[in-house]
C-alpha positions in Angstrom: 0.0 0.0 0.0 1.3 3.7 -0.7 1.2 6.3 0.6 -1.3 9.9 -0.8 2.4 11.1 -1.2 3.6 8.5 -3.0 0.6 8.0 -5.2 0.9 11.8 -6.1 4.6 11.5 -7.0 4.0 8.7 -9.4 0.9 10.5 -10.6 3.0 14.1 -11.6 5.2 11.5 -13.1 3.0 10.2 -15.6 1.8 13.6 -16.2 5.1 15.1 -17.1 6.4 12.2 -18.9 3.4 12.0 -21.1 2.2 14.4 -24.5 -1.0 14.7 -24.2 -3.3 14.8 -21.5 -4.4 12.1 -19.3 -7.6 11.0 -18.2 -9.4 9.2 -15.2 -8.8 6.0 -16.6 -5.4 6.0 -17.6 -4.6 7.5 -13.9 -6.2 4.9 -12.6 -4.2 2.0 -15.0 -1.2 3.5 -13.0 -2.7 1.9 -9.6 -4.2 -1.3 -11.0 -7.5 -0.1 -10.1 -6.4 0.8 -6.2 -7.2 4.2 -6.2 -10.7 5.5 -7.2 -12.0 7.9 -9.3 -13.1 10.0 -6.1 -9.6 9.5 -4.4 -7.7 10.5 -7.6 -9.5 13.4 -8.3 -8.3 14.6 -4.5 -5.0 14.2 -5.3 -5.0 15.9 -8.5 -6.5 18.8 -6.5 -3.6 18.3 -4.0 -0.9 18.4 -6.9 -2.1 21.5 -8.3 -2.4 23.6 -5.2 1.2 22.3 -4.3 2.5 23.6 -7.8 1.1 27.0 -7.8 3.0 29.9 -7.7 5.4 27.8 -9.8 6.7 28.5 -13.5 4.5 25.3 -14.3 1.1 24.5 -13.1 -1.6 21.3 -13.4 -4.7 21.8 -15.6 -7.6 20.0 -15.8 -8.6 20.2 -20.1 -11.4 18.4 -22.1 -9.0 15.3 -22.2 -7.7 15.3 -18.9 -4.7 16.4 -16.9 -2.0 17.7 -18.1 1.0 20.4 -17.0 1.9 23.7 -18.8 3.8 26.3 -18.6 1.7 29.3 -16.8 1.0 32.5 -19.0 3.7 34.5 -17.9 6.5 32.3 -18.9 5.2 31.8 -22.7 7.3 34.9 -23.9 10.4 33.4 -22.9 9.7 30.0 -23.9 8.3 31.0 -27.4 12.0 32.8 -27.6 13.5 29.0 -28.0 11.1 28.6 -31.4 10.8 32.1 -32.4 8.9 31.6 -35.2 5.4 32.4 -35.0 2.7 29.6 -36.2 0.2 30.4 -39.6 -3.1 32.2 -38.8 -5.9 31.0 -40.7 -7.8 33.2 -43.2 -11.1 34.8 -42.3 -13.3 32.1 -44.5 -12.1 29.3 -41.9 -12.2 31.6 -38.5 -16.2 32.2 -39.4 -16.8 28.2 -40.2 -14.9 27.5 -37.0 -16.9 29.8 -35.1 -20.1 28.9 -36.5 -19.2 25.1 -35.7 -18.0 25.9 -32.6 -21.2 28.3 -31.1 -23.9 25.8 -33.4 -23.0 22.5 -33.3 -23.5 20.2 -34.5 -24.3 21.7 -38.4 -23.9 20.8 -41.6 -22.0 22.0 -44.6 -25.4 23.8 -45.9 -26.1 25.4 -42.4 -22.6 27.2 -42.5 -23.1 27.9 -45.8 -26.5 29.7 -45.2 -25.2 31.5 -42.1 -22.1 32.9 -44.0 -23.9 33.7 -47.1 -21.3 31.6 -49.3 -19.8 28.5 -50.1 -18.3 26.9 -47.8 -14.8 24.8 -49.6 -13.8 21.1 -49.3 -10.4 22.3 -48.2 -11.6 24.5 -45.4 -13.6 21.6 -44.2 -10.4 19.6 -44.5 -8.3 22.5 -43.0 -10.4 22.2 -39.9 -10.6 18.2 -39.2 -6.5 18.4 -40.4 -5.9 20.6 -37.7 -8.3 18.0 -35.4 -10.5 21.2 -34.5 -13.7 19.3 -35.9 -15.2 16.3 -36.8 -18.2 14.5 -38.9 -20.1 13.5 -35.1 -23.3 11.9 -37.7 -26.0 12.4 -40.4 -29.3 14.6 -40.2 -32.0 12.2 -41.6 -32.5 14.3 -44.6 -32.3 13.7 -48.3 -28.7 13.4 -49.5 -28.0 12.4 -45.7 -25.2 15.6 -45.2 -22.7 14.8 -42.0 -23.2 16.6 -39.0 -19.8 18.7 -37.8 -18.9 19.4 -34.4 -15.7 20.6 -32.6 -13.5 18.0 -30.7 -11.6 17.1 -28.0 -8.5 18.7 -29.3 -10.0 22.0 -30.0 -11.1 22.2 -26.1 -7.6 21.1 -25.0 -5.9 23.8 -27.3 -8.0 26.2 -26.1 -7.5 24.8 -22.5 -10.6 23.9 -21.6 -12.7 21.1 -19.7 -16.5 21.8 -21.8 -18.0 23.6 -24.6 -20.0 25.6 -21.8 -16.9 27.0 -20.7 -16.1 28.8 -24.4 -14.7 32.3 -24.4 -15.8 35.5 -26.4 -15.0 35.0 -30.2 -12.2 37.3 -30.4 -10.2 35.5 -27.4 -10.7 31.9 -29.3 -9.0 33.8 -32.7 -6.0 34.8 -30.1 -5.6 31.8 -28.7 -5.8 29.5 -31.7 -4.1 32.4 -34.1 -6.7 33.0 -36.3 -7.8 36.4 -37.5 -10.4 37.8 -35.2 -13.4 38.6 -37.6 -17.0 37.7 -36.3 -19.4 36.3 -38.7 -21.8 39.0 -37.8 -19.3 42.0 -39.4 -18.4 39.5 -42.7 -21.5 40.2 -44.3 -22.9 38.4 -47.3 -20.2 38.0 -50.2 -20.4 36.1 -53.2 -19.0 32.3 -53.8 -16.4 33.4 -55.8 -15.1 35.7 -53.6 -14.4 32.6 -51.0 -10.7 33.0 -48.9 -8.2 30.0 -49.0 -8.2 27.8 -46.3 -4.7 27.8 -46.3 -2.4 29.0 -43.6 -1.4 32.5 -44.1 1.8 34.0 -42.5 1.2 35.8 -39.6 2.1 39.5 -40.3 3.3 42.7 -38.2 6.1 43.1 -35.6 7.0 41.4 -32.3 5.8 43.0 -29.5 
């Protein structure tokens, strides 16, 4: 038998050592089932409250647990890859959004909301990414696939539930895409339809 101590230094082990977050059940595959899902939960409480104040702190995300780096370290951290990562275009931040505030809707409700059509390779731009996913069918002719945001896109944005989504413009920060809400796009014709692409992020450090 351990001891709480213990138990919490193997679990900030597995934490550390692993990628991506971890969940209830691979905690408790650490433990052979000895701990439960109450008693974990306690200790993961314990573990962040004894890391705060620290340069890295426990969060609890859609996946899981996992450690990160708190806010005010980024800067010097982002200094070791200084190159900054592609912000989508406008056409993908306003199918994003409408996914994300919506769900779950199909390729014809975005394309009614925005007023134009919506591209196979913003669709694929989006589920590449791991942002959204095809979550089922609406029983209607044609039977179009039902999109809806995903794990990942809670964990990037480091959060436990869709009920827990920020204001539009702090989602385009975080996930650096170009803040414009749907409701200022306005109607514009098909042709006039942005890439899905990528585009370098533009302007000087701050």
């Amino acid at each position: 038998m351990h001891s709480p101590s213990e138990f919490k230094r193997v679990i900030e082990a597995a934490l550390l050592a692993s990628p991506d977050p971890l969940g209830l059940p691979e905690l408790k595959r650490l433990f052979d089932g000895e701990l439960s899902a109450d008693t974990l939960r306690n200790l993961l409480t314990e573990i962040g409250d004894e890391w705060k104040g620290r340069a890295v702190e426990l969060v609890h995300v859609a996946s899981g647990w996992r450690f990160q780096t708190t806010t005010d370290f980024v800067p010097y951290i982002e200094r070791l890859a200084p190159e900054k990562p592609p912000k989508y275009s406008r056409a993908v931040m306003e199918t994003l959004a409408i996914i994300a505030y919506r769900q779950p809707v199909t390729r014809g409700d975005i394309e009614n909301i925005r007023g134009v059509v919506v591209s196979t390779q913003i669709i694929q731009s989006l589920e590449a990414r791991g942002w959204i996913d095809v979550v089922g069918h609406r029983e209607t002719p044609g039977r179009p696939a039902l999109y809806a945001t995903t794990r990942q896109f809670l964990d990037d944005l480091g959060l436990r539930s869709l009920e827990e989504l920020p204001p539009l413009e702090e989602i385009a920060k975080t996930l650096q895409l170009e803040p414009v809400p749907t409701a200022e796009a306005g109607v514009r014709p098909a042709n006039h339809e942005e890439s899905a692409e990528p585009q370098p992020a533009t302007g000087t450090e701050g």
